[in-house]
VEXDO-579461 format. One record per atom (N, C-alpha, C): x negated, y, z negated; atom name; residue in one letter. Coordinates in steps of 0.05 Angstrom, whole numbers, m for minus. Layout:
% VEXDO-579461
doti X=X	Y=Y	Z=Z	a=CA	r=a $
...
//
This chain:
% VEXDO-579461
doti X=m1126	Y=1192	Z=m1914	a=N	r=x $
doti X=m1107	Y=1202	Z=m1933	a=CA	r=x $
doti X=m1087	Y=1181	Z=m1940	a=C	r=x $
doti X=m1081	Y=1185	Z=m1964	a=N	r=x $
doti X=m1067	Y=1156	Z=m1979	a=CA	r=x $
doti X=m1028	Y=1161	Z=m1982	a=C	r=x $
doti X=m1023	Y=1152	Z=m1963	a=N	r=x $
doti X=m995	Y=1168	Z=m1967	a=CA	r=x $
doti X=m967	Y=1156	Z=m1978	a=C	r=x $
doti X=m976	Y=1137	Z=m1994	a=N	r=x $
doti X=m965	Y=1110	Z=m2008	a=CA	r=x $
doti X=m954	Y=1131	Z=m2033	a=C	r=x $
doti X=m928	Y=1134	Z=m2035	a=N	r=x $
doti X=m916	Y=1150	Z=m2062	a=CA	r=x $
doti X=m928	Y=1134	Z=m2075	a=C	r=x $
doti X=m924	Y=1155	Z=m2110	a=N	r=x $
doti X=m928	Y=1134	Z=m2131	a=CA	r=x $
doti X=m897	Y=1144	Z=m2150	a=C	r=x $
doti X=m902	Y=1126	Z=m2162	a=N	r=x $
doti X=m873	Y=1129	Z=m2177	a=CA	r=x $
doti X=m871	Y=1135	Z=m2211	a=C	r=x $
doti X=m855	Y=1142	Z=m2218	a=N	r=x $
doti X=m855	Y=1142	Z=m2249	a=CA	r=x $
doti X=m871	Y=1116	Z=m2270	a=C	r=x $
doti X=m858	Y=1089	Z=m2248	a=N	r=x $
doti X=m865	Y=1071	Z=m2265	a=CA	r=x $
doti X=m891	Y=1067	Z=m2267	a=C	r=x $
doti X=m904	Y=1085	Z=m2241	a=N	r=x $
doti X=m932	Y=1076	Z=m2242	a=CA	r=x $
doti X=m951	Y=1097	Z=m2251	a=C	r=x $
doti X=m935	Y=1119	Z=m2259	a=N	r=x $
doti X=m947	Y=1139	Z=m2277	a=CA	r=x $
doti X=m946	Y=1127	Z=m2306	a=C	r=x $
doti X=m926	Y=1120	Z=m2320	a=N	r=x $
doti X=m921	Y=1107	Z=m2343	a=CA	r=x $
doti X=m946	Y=1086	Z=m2344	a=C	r=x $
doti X=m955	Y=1072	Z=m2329	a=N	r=x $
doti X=m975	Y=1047	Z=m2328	a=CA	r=x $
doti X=m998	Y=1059	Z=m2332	a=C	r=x $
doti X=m1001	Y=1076	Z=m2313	a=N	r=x $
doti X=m1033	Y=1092	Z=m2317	a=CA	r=x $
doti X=m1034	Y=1104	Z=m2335	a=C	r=x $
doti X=m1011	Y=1109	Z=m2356	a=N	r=x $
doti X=m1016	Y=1117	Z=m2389	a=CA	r=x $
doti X=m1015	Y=1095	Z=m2413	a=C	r=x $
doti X=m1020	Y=1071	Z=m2395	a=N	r=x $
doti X=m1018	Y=1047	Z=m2411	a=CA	r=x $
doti X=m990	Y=1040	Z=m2436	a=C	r=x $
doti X=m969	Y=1055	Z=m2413	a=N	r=x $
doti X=m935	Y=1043	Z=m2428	a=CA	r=x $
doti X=m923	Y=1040	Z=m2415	a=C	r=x $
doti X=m907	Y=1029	Z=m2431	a=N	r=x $
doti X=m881	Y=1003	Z=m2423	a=CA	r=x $
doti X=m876	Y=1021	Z=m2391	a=C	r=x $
doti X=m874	Y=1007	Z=m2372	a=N	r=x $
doti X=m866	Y=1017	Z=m2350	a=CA	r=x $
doti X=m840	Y=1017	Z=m2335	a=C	r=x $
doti X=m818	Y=1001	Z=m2347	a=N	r=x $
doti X=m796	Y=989	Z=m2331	a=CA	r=x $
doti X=m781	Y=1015	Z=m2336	a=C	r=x $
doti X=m753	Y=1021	Z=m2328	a=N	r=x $
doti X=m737	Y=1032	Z=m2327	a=CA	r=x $
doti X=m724	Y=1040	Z=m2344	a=C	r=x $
doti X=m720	Y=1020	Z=m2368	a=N	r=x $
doti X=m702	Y=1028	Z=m2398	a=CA	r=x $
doti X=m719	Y=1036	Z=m2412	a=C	r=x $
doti X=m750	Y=1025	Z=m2409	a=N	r=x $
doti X=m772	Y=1033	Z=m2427	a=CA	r=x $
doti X=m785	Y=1068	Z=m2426	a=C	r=x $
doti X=m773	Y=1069	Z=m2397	a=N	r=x $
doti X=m781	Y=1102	Z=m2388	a=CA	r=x $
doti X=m759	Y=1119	Z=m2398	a=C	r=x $
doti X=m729	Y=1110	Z=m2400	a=N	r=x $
doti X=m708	Y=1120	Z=m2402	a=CA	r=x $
doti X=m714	Y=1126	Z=m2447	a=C	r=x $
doti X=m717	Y=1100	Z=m2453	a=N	r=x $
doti X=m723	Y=1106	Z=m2484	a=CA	r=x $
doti X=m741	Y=1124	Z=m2493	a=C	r=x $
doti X=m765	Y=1126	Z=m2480	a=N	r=x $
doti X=m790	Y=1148	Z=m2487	a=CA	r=x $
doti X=m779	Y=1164	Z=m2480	a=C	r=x $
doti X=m770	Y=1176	Z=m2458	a=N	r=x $
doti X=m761	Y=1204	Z=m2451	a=CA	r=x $
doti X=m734	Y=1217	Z=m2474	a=C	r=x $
doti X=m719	Y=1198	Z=m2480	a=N	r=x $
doti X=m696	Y=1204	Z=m2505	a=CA	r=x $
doti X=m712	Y=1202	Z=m2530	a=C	r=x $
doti X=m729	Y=1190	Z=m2532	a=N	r=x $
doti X=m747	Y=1188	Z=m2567	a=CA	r=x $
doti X=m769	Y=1213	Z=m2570	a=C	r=x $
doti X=m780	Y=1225	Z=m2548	a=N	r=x $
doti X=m791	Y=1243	Z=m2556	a=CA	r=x $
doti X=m780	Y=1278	Z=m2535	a=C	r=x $
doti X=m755	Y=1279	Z=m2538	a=N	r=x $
doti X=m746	Y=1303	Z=m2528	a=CA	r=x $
doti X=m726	Y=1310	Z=m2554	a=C	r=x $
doti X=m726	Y=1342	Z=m2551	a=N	r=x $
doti X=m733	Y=1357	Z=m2535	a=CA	r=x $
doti X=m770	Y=1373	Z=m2540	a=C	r=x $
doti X=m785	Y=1369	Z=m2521	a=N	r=x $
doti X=m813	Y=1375	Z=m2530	a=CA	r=x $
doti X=m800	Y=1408	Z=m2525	a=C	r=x $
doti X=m817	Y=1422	Z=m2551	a=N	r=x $
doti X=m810	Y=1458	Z=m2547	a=CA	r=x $
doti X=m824	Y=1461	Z=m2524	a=C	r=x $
doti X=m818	Y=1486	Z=m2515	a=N	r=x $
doti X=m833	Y=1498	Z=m2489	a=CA	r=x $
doti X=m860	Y=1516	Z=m2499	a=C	r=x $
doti X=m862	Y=1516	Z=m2522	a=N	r=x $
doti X=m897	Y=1524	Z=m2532	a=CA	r=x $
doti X=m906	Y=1506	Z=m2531	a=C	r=x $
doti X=m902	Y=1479	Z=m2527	a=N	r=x $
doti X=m934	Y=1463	Z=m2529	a=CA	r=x $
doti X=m926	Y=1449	Z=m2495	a=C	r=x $
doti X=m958	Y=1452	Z=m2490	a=N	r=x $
doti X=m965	Y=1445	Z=m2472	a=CA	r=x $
doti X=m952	Y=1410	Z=m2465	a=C	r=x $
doti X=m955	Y=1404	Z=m2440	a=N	r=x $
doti X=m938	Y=1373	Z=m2443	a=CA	r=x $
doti X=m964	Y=1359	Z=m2447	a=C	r=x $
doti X=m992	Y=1357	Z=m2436	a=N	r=x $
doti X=m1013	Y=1345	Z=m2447	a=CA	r=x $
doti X=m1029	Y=1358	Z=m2474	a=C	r=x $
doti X=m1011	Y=1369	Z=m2489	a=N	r=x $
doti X=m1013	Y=1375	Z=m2511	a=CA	r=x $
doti X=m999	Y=1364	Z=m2534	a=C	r=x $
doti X=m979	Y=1352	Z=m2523	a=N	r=x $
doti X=m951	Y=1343	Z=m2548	a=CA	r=x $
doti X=m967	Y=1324	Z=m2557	a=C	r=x $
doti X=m961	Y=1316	Z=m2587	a=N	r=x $
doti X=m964	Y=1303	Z=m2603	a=CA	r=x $
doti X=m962	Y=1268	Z=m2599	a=C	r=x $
doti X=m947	Y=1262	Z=m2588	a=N	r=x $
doti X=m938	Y=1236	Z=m2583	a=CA	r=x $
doti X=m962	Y=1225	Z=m2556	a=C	r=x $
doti X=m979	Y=1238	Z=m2555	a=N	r=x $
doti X=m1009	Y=1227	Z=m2530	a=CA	r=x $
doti X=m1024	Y=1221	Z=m2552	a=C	r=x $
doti X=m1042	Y=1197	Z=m2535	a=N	r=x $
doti X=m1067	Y=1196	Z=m2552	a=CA	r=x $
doti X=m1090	Y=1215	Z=m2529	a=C	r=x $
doti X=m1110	Y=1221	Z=m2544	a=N	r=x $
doti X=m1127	Y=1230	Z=m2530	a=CA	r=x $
doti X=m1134	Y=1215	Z=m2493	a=C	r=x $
doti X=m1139	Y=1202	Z=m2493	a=N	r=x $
doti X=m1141	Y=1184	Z=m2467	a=CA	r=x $
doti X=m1110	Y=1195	Z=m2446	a=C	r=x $
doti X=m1091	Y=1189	Z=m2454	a=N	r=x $
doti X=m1068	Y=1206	Z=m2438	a=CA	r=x $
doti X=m1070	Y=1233	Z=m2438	a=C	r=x $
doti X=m1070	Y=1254	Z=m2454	a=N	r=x $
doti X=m1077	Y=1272	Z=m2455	a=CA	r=x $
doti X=m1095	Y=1279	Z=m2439	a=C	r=x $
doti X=m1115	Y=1266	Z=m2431	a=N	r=x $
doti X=m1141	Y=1271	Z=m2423	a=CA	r=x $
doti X=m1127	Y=1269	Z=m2392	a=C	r=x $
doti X=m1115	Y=1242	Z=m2383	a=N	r=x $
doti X=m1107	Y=1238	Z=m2360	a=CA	r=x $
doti X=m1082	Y=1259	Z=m2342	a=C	r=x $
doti X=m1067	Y=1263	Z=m2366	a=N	r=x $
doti X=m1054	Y=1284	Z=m2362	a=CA	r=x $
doti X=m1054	Y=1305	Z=m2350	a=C	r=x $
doti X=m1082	Y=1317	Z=m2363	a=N	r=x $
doti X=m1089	Y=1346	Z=m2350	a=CA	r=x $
doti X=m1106	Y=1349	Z=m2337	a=C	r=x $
doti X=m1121	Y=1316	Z=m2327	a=N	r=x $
doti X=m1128	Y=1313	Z=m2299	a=CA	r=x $
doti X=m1116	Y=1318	Z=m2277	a=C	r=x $
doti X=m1086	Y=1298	Z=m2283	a=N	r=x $
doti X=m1079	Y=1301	Z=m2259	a=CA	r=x $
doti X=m1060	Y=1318	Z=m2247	a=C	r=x $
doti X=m1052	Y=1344	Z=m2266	a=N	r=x $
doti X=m1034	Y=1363	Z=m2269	a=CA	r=x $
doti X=m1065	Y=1380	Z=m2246	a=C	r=x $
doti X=m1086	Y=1380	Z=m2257	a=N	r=x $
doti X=m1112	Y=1401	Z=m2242	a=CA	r=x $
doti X=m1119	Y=1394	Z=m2209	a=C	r=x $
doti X=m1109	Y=1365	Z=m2210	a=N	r=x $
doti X=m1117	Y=1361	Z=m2177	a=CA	r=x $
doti X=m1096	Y=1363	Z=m2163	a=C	r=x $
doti X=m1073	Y=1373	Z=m2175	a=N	r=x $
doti X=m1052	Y=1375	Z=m2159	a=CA	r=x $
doti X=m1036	Y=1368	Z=m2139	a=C	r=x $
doti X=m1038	Y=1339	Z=m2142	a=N	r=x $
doti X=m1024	Y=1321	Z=m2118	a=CA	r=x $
doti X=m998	Y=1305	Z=m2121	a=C	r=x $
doti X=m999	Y=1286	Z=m2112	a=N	r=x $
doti X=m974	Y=1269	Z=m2120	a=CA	r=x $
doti X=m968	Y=1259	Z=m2151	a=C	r=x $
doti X=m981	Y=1262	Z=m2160	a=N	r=x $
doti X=m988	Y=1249	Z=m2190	a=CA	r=x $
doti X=m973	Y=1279	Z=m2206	a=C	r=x $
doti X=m983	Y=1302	Z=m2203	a=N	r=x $
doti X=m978	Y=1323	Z=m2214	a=CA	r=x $
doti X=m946	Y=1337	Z=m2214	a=C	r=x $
doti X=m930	Y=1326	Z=m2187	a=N	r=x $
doti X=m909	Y=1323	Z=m2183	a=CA	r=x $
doti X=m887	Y=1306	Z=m2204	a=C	r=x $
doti X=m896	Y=1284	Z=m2207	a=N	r=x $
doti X=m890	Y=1263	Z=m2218	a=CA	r=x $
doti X=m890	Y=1272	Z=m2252	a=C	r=x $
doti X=m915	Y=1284	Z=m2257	a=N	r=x $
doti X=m923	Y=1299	Z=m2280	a=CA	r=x $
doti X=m904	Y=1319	Z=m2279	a=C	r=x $
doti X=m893	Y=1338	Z=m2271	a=N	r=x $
doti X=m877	Y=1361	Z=m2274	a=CA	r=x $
doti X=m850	Y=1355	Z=m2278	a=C	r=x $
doti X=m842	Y=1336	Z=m2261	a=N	r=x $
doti X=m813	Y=1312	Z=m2267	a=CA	r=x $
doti X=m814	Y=1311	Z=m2299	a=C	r=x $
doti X=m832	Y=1288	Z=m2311	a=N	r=x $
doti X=m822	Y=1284	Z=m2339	a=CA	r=x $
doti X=m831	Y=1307	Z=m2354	a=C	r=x $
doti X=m848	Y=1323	Z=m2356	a=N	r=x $
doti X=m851	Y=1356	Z=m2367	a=CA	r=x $
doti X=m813	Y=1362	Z=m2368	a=C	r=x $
doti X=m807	Y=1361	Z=m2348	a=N	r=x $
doti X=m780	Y=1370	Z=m2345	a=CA	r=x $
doti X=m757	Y=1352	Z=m2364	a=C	r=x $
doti X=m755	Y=1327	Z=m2352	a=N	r=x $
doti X=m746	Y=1306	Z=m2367	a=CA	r=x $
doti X=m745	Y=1315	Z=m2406	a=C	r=x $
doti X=m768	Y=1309	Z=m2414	a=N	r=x $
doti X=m779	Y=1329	Z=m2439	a=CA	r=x $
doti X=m771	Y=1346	Z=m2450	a=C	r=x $
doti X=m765	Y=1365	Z=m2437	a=N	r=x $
doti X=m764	Y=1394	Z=m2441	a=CA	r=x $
doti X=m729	Y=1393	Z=m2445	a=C	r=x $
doti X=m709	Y=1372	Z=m2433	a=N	r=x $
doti X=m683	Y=1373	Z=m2428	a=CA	r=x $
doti X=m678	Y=1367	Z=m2459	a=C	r=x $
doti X=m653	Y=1377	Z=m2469	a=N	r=x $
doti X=m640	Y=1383	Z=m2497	a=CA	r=x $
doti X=m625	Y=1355	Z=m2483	a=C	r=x $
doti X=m621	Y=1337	Z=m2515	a=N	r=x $
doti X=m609	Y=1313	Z=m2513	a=CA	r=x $
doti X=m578	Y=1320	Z=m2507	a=C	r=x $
doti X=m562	Y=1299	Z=m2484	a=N	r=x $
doti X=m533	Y=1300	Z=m2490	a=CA	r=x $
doti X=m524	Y=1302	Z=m2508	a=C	r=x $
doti X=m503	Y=1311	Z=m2515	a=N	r=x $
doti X=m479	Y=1310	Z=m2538	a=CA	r=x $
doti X=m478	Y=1288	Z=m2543	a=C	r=x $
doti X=m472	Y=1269	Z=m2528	a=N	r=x $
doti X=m466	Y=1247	Z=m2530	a=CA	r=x $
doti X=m495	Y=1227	Z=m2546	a=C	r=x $
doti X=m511	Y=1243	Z=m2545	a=N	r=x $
doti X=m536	Y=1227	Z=m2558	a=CA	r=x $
doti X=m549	Y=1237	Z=m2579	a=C	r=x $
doti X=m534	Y=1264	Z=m2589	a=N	r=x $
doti X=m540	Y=1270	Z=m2616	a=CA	r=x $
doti X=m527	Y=1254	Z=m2635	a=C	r=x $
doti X=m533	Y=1251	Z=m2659	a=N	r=x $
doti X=m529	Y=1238	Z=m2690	a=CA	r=x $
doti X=m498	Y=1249	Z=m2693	a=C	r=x $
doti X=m477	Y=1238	Z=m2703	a=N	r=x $
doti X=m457	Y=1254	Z=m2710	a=CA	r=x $
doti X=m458	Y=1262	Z=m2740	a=C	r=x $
doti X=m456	Y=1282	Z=m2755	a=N	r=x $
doti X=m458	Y=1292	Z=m2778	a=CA	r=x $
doti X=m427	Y=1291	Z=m2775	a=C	r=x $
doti X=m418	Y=1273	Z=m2804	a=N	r=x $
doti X=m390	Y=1280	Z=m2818	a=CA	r=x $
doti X=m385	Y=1294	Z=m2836	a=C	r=x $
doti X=m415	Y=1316	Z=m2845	a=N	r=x $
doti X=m407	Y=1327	Z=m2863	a=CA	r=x $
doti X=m401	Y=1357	Z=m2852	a=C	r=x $
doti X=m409	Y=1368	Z=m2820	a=N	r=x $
doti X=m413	Y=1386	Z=m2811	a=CA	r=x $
doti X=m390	Y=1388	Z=m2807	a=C	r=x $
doti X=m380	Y=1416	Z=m2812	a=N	r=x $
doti X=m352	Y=1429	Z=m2803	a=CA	r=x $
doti X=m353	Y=1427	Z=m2765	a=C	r=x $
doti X=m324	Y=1422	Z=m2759	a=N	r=x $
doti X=m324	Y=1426	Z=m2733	a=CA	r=x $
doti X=m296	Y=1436	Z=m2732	a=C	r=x $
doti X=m299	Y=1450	Z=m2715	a=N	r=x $
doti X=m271	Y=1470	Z=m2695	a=CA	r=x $
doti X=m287	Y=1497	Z=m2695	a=C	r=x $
//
């Protein structure tokens, strides 16, 4: 039994993207908030091949699927305030 964690960056790799830390930090802000009706190896922003890997490794349920439920989550999080667009034309108070 293989008991070597794996990590985000190396989930990001096995989907053949950018792996470093800002590059994980930018995808996760460029495609949230994913609605909670679509499946996470369903969203739009997979190609088939991730997709495919996706709901592999969500089915064998191991370390990988963990790692998978993290950015599902990540995803799923509504952007800061601080990272929405400011509209000056929107009434505020």
């Amino acid at each position: 039994m293989d008991m070597t964690a794996v990590s985000m960056n190396q989930l990001f790799a096995q989907l053949g993207l950018p792996d470093d830390d800002d590059s994980i930090r930018a995808f996760i802000k460029a495609h949230r908030p994913l609605p909670m009706t679509v499946p996470l190896d369903e969203a739009p922003f997979w190609s088939p091949a991730q997709s495919q890997l996706i709901a592999q490794k969500l089915s064998e349920d191991g370390e990988w699927a963990v790692l998978i439920d993290t950015l599902n989550v990540q995803l799923r999080n509504h952007p800061l305030v601080a990272d929405m667009p400011h509209d000056p034309v929107a009434p505020t108070g």
